[in-house]
C-alpha atoms as an extended CHARMM CRD file, in Angstrom:
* protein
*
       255  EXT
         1         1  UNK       CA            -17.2280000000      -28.8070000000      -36.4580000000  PROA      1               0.0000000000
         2         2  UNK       CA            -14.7910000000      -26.5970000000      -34.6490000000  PROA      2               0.0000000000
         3         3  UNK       CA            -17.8430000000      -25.1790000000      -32.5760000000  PROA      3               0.0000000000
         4         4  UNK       CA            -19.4010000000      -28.7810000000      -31.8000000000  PROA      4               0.0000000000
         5         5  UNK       CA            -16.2290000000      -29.6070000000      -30.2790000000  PROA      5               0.0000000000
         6         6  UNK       CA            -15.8120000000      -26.3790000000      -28.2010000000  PROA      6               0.0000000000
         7         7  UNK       CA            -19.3720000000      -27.5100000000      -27.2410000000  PROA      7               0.0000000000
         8         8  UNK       CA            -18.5260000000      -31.3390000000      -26.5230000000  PROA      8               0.0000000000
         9         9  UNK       CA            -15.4360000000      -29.8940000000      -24.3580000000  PROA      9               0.0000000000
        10        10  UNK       CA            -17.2790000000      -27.3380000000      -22.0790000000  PROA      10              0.0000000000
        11        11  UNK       CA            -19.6810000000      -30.3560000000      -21.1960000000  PROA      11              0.0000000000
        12        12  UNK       CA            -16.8960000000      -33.0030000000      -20.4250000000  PROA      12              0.0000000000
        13        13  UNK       CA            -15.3920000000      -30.1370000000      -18.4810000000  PROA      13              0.0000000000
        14        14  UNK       CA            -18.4580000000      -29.5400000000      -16.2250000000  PROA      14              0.0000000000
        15        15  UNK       CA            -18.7100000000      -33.0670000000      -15.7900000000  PROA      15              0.0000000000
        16        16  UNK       CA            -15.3700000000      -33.4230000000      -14.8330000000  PROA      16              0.0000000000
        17        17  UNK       CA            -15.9630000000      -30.5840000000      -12.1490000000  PROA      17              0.0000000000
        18        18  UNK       CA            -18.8990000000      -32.3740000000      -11.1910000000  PROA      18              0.0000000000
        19        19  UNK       CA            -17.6230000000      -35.5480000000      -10.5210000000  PROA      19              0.0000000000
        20        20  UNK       CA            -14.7810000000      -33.9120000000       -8.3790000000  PROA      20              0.0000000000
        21        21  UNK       CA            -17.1460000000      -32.1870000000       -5.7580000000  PROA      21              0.0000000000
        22        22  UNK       CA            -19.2810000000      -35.2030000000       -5.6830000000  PROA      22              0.0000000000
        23        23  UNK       CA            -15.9670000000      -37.3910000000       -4.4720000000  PROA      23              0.0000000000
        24        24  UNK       CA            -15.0970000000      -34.0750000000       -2.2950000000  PROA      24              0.0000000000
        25        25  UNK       CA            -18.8230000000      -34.7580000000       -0.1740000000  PROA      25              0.0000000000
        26        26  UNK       CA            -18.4830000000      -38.4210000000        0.2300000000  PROA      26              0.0000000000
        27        27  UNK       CA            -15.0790000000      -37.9270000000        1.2680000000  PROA      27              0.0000000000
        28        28  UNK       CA            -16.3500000000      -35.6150000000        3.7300000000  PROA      28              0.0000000000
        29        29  UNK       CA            -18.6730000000      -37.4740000000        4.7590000000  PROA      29              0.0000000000
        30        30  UNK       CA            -16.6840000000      -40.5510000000        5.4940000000  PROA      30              0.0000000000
        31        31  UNK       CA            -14.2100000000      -38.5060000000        6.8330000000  PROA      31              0.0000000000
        32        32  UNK       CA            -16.8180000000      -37.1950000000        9.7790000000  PROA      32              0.0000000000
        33        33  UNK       CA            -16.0880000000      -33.1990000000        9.4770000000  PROA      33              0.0000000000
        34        34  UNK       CA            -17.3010000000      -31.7800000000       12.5230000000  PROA      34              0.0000000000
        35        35  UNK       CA            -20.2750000000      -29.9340000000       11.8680000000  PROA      35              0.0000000000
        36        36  UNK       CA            -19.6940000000      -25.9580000000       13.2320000000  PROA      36              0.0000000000
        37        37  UNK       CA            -22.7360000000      -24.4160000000       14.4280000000  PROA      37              0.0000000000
        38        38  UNK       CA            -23.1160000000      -20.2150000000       14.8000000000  PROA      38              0.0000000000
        39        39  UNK       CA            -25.7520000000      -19.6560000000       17.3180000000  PROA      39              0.0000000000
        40        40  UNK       CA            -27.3500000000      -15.9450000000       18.0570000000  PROA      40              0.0000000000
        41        41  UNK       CA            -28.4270000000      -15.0610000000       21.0910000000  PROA      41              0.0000000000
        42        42  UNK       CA            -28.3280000000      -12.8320000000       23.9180000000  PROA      42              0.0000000000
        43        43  UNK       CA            -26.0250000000      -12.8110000000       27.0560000000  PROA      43              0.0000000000
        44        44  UNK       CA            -26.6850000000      -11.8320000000       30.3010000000  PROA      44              0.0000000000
        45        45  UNK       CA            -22.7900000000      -11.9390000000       31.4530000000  PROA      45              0.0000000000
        46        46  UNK       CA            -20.5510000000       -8.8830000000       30.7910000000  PROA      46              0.0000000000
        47        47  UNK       CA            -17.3290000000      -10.9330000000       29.9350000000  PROA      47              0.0000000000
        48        48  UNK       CA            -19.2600000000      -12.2630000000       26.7310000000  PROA      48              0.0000000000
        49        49  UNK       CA            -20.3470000000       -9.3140000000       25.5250000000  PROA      49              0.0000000000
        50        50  UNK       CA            -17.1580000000       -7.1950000000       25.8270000000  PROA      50              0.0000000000
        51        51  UNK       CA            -15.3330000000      -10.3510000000       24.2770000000  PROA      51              0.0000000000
        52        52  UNK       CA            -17.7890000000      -10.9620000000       21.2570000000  PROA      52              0.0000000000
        53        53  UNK       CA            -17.5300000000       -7.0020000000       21.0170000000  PROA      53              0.0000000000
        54        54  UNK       CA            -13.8830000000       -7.2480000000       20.8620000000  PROA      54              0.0000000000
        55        55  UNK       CA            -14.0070000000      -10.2600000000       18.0960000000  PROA      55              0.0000000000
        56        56  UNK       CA            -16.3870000000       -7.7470000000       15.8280000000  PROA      56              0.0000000000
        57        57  UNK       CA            -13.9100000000       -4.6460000000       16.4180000000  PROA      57              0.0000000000
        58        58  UNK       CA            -10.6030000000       -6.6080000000       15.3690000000  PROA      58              0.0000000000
        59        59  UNK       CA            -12.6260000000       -8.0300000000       12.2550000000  PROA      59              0.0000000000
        60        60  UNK       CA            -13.5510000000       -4.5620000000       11.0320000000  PROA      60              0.0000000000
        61        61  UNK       CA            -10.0630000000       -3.3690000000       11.7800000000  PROA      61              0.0000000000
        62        62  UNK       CA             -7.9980000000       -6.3150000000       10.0890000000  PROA      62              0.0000000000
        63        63  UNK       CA            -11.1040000000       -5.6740000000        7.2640000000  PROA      63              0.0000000000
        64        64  UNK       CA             -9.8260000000       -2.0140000000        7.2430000000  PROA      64              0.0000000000
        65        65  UNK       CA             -6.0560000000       -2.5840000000        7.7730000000  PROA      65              0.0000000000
        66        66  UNK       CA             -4.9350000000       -2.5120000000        3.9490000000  PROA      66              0.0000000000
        67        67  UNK       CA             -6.4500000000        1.0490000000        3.4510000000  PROA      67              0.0000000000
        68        68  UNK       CA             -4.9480000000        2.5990000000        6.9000000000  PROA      68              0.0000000000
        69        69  UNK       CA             -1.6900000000        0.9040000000        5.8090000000  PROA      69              0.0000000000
        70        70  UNK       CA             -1.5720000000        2.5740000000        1.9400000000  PROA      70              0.0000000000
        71        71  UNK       CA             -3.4860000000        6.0580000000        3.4550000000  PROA      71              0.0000000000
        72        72  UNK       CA             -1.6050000000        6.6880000000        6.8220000000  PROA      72              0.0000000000
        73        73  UNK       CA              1.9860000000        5.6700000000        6.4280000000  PROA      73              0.0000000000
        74        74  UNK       CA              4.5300000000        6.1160000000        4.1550000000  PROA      74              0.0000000000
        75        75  UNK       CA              3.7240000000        3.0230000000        1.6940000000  PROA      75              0.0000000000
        76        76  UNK       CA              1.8710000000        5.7560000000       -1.2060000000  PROA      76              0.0000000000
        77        77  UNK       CA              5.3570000000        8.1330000000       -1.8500000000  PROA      77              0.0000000000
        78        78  UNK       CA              7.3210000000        5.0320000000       -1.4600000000  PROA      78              0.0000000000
        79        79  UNK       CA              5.4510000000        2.8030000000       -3.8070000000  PROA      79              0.0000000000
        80        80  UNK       CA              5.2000000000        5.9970000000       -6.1970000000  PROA      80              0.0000000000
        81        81  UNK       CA              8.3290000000        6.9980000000       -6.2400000000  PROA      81              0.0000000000
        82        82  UNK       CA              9.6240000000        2.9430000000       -7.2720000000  PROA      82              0.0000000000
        83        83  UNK       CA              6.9280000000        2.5350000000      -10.0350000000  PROA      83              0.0000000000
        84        84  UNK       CA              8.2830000000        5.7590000000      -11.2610000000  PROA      84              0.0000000000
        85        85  UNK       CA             12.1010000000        4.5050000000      -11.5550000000  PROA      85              0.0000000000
        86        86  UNK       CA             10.9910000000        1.3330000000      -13.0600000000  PROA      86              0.0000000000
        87        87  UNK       CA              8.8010000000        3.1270000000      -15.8170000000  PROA      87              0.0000000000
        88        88  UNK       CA             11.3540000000        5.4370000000      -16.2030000000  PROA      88              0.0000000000
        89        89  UNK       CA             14.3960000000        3.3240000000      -17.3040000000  PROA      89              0.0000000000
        90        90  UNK       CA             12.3940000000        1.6830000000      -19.5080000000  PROA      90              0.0000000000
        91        91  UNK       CA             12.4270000000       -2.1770000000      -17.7570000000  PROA      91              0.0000000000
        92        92  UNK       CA              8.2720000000       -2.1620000000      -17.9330000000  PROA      92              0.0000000000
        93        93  UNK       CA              8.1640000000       -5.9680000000      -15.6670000000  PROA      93              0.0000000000
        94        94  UNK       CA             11.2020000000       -5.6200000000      -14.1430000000  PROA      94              0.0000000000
        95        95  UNK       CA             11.7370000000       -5.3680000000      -10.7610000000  PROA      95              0.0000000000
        96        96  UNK       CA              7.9110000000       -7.5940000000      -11.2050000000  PROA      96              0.0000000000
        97        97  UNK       CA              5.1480000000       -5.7540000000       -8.9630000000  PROA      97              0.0000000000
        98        98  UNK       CA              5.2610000000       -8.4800000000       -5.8520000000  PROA      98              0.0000000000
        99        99  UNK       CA              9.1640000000       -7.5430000000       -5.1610000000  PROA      99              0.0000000000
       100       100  UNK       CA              7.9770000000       -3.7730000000       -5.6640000000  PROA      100             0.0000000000
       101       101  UNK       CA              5.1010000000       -4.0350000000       -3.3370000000  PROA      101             0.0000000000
       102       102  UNK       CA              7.2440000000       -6.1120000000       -1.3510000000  PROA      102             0.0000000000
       103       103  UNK       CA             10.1390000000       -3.8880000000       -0.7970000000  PROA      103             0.0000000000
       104       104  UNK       CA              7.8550000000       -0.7550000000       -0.6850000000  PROA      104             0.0000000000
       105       105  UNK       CA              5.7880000000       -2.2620000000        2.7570000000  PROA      105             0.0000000000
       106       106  UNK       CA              9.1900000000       -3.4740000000        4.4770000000  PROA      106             0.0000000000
       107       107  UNK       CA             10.5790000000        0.2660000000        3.5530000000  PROA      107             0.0000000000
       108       108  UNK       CA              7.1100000000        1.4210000000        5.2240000000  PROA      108             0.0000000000
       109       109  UNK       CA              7.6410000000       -0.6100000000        8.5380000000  PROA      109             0.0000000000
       110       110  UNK       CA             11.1100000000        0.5740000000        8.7030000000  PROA      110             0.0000000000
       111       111  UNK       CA             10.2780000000        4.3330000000        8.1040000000  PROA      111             0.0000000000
       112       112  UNK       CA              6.7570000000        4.0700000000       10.4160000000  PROA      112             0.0000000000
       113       113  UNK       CA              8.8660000000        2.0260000000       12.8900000000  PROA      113             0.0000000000
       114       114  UNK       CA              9.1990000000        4.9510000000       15.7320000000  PROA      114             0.0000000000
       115       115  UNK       CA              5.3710000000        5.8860000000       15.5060000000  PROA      115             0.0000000000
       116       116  UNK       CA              4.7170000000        2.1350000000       15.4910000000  PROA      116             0.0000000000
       117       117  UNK       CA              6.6930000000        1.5900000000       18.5620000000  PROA      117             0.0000000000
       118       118  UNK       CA              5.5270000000        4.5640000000       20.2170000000  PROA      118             0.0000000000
       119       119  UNK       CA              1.8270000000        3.2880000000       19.5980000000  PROA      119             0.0000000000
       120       120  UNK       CA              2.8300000000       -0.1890000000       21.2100000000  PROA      120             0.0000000000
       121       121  UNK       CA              4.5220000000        1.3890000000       24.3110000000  PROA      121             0.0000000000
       122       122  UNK       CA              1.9440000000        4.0110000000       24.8970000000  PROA      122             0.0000000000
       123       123  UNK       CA             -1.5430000000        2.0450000000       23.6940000000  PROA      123             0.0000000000
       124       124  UNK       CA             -0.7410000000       -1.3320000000       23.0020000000  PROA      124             0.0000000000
       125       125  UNK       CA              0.6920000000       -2.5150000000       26.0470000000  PROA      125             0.0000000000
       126       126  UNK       CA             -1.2420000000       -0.6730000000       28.6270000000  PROA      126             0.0000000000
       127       127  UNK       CA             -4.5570000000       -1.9120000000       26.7640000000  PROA      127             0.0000000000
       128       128  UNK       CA             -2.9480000000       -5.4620000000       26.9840000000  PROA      128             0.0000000000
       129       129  UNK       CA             -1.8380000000       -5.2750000000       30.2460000000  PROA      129             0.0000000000
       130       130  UNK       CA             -5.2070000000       -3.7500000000       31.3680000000  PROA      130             0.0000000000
       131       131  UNK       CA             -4.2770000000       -0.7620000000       32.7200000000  PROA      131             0.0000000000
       132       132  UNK       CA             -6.2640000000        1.9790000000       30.3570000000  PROA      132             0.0000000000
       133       133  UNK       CA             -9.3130000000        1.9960000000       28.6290000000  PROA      133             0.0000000000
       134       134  UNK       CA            -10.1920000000        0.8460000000       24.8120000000  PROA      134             0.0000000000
       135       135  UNK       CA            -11.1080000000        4.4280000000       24.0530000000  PROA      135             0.0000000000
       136       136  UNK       CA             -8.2410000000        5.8850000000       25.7790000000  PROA      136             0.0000000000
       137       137  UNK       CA             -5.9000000000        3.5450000000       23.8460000000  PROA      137             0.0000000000
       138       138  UNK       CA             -7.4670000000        4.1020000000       20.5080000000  PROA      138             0.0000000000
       139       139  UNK       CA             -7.0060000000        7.9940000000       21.4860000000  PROA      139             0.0000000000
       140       140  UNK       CA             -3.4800000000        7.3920000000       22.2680000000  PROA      140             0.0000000000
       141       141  UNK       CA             -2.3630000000        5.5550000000       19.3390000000  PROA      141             0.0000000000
       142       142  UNK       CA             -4.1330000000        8.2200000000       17.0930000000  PROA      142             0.0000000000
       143       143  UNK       CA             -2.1590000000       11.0860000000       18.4920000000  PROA      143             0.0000000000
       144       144  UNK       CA              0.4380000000        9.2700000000       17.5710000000  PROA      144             0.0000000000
       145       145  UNK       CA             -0.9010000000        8.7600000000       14.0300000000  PROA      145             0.0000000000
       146       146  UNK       CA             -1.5920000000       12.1560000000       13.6640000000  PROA      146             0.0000000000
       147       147  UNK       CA              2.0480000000       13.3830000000       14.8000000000  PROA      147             0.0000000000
       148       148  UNK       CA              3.5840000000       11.5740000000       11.7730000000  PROA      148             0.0000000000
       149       149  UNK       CA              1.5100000000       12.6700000000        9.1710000000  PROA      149             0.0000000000
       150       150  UNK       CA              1.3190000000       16.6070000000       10.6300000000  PROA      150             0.0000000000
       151       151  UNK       CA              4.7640000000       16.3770000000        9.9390000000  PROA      151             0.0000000000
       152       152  UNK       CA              4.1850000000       15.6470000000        5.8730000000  PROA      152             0.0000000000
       153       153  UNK       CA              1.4170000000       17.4510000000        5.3580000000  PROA      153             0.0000000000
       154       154  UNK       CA              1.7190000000       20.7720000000        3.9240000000  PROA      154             0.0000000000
       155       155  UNK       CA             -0.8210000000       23.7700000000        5.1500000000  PROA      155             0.0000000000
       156       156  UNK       CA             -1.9310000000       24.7550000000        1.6130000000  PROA      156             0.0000000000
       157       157  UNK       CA             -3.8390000000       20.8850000000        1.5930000000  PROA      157             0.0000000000
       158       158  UNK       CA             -5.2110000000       21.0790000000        5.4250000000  PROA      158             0.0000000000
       159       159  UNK       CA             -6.8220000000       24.1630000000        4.3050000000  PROA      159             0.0000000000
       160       160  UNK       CA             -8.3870000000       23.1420000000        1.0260000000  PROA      160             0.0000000000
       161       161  UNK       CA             -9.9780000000       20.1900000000        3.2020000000  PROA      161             0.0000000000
       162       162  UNK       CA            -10.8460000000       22.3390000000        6.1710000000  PROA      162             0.0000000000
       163       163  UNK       CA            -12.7470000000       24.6090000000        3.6310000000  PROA      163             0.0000000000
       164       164  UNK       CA            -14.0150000000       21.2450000000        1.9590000000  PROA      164             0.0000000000
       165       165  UNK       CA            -15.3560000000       19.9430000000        5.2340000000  PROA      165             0.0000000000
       166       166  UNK       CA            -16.8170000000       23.3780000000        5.9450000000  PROA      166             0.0000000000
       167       167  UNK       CA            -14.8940000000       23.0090000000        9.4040000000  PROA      167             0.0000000000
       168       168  UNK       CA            -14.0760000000       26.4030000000       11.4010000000  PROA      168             0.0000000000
       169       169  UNK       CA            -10.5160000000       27.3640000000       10.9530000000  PROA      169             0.0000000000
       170       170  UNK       CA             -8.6640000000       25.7960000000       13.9030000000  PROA      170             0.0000000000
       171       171  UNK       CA             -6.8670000000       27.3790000000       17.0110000000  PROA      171             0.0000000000
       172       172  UNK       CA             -4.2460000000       24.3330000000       17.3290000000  PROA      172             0.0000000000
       173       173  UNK       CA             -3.3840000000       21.0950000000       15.1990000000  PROA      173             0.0000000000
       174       174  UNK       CA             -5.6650000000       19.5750000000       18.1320000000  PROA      174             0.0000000000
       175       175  UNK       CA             -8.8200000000       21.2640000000       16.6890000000  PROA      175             0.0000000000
       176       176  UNK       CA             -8.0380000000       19.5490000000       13.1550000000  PROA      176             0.0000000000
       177       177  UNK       CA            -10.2500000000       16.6350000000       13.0250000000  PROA      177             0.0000000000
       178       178  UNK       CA             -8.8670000000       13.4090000000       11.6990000000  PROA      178             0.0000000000
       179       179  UNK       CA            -11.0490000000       12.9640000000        9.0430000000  PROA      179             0.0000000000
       180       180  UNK       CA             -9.8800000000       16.1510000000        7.7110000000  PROA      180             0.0000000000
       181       181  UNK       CA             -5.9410000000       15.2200000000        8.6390000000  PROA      181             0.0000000000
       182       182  UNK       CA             -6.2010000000       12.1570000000        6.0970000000  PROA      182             0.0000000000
       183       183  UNK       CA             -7.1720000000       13.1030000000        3.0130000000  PROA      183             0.0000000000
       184       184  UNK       CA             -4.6330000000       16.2880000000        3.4580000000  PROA      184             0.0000000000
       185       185  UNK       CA             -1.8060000000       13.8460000000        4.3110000000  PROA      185             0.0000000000
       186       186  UNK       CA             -2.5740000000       11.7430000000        1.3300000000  PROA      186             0.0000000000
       187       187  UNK       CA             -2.6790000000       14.8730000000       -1.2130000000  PROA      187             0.0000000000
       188       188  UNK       CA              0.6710000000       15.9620000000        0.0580000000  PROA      188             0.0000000000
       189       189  UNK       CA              2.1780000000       12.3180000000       -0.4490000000  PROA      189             0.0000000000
       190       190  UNK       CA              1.2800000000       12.3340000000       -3.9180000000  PROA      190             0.0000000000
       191       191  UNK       CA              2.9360000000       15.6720000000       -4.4190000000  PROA      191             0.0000000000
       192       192  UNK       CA              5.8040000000       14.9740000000       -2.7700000000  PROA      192             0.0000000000
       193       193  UNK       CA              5.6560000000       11.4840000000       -4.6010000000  PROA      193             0.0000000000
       194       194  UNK       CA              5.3850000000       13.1310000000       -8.1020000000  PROA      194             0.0000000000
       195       195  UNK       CA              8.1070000000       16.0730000000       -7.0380000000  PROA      195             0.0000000000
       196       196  UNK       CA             10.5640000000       12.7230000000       -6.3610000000  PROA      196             0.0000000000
       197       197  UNK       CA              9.4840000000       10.8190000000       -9.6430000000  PROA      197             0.0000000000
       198       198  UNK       CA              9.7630000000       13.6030000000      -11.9240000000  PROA      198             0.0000000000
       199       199  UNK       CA             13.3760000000       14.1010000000      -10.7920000000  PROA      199             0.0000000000
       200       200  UNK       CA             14.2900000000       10.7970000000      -11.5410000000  PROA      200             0.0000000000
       201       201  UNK       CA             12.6860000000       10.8860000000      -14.4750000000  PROA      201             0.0000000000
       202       202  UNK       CA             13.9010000000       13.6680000000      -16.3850000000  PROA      202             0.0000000000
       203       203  UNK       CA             17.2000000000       12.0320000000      -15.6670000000  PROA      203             0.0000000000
       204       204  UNK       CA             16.8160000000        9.3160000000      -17.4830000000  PROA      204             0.0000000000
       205       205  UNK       CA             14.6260000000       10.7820000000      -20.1260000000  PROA      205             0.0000000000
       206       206  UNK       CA             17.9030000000       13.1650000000      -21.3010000000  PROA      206             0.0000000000
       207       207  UNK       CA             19.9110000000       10.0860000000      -21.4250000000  PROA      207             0.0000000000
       208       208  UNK       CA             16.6070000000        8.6460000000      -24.3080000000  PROA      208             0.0000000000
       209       209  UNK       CA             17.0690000000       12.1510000000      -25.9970000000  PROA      209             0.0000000000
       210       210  UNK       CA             21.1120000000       11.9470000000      -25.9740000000  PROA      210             0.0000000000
       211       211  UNK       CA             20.8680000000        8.5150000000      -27.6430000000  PROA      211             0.0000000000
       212       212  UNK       CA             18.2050000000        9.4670000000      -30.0320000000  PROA      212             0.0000000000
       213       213  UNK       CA             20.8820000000       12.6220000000      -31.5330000000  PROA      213             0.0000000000
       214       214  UNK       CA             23.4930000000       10.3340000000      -31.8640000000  PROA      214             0.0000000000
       215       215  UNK       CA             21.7990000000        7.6210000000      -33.7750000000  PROA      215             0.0000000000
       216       216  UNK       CA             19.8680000000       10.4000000000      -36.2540000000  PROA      216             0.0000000000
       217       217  UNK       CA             23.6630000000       12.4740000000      -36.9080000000  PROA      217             0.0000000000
       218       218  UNK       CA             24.9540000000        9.1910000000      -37.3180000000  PROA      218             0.0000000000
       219       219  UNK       CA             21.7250000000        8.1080000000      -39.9490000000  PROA      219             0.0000000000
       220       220  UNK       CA             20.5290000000        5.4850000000      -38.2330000000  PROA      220             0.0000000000
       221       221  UNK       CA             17.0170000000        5.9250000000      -38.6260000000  PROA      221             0.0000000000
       222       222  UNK       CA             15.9400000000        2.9940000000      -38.5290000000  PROA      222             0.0000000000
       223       223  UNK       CA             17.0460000000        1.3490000000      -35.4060000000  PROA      223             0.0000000000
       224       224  UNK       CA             14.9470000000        2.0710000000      -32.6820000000  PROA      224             0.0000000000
       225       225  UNK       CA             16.8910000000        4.2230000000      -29.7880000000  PROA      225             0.0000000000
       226       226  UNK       CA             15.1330000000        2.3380000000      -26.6710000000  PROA      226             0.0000000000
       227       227  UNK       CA             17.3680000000       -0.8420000000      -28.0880000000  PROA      227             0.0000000000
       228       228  UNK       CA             20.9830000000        1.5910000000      -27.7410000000  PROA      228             0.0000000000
       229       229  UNK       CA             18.9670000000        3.6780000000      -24.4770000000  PROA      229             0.0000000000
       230       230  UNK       CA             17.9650000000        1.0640000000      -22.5640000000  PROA      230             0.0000000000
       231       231  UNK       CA             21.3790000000       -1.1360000000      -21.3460000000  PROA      231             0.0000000000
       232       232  UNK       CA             23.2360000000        2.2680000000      -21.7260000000  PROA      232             0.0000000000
       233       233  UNK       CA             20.2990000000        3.3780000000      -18.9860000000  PROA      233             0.0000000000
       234       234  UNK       CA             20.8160000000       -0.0230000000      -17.0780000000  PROA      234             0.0000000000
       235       235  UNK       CA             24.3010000000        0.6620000000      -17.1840000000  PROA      235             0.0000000000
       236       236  UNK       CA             24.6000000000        3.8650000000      -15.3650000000  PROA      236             0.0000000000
       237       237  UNK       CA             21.9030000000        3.2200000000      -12.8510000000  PROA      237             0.0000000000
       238       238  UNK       CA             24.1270000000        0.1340000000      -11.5170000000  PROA      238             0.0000000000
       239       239  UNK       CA             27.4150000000        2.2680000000      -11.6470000000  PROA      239             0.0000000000
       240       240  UNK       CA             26.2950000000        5.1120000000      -10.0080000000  PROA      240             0.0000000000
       241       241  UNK       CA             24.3750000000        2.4400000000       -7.4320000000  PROA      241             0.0000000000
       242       242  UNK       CA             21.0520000000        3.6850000000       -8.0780000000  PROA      242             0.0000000000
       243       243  UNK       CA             18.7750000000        1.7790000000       -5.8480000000  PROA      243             0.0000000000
       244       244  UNK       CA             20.6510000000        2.9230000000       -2.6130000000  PROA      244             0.0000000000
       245       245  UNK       CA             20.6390000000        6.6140000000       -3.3630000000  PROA      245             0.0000000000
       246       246  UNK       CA             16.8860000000        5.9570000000       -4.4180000000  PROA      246             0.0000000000
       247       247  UNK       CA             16.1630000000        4.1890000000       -0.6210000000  PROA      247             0.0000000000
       248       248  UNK       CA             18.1220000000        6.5310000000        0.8640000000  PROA      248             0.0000000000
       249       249  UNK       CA             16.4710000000        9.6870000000       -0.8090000000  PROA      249             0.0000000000
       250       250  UNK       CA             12.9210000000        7.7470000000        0.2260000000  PROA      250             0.0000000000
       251       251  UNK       CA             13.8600000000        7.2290000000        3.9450000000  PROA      251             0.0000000000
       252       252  UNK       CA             15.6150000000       10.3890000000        4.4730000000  PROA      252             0.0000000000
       253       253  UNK       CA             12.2440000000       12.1650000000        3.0570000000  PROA      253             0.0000000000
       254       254  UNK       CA             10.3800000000       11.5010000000        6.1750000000  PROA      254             0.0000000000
       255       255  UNK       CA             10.3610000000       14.3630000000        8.4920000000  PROA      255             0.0000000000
């Protein structure tokens, strides 16, 4: 019986859904939606090309703009480092992952903000204003790009990737090719990431293992130490104002 009605409910359901995009087309079609047409062709005037070229470049980038915003700024040691706090004092939901993600991009613009604004003095506005070239733009900008994460990438990493790559060793940081400047920068974030999260966490882990003596001298077996740890962990964090020296320790990280 139980599976004749799971059977009866899973058709009423499709008919349901059904019925609704049925009303959704004659609505539409009362309604008189414009019809949009895409046509393909070719162009004989310059100013269409460049433009429809220009339409296809900004959808790849915005396509592309989550990965050079986690892999080229400062959003992977900062999101790190705050999934490490939370998992460390115990709170497994709380902050929730939209205010983490949240906090950790605005944190990003505000450490990335003097690249960023050197990029939209130097490429942005000069592209806008006509007065350089796409490629000399998108050259400017990555200079830029590439100051900021020379300065967090260690040497050890641009090696292993220059040996990777099978790239000959370079005279200047001008010979190191950007595809080889990436995935260093991103190896030295998560080191520098882990270096931060370990430190916090061994902090608060010593505070679990202080609890846990105390309730076994005191023969309390059976009460679990995580229910004692965790406000007394709360606790200190807020006392000693732990989310500022956190931020602060993030921000003042950048070189």
């Amino acid at each position: 019986m139980k599976g004749e009605n799971r059977h009866i409910a899973i058709i009423i359901l499709v008919l349901l859904v059904f019925i609704v995009i049925l009303n959704g087309v004659a609505c539409a079609r009362l309604a008189g939606i414009p019809k949009v047409k895409i046509d393909w062709g070719g162009s004989n005037a310059r100013d269409e090309v460049a433009s429809s070229l220009q339409i296809l470049i900004l959808i790849t980038i915005l396509s592309l703009a989550p990965a050079i915003l986690i892999m080229m700024t400062s959003f992977t040691r900062i999101i790190i480092v705050l999934s490490f706090l939370r998992h460390a004092i115990g709170t497994q939901q709380i902050p929730p992952n939209q205010v983490l993600v949240s906090f950790a991009l605005f944190l990003t613009f505000l450490t990335m903000y003097p690249t960023f604004n050197k990029v939209n003095q130097s490429a942005m506005k000069p592209y806008m204003e006509g007065s350089i070239s796409q490629k000399k733009a998108i050259v400017r900008a990555e200079s830029h790009m590439r100051k900021f994460m020379f300065r967090q990438t260690r040497e050890k990493d641009l090696e292993l990737f220059l040996y990777a790559s099978d790239t000959k060793r370079p005279n200047s940081k001008e010979d190191i090719p950007t595809m080889v400047l990436v995935p260093s920068f991103i190896l030295s974030e998560l080191r520098t990431s882990f270096t931060m999260g370990f430190t916090l966490f061994i902090t608060f882990v010593i505070i679990d293992m202080v609890v846990a003596s105390v309730l076994m001298s005191i023969g309390m077996f059976m009460l679990p130490p995580m229910m004692i740890s965790l406000p007394i962990k709360i606790m200190i964090f807020v006392m000693v104002d732990g989310w500022y020296l956190v931020v602060k320790s993030l921000i003042f990280s950048f070189n």
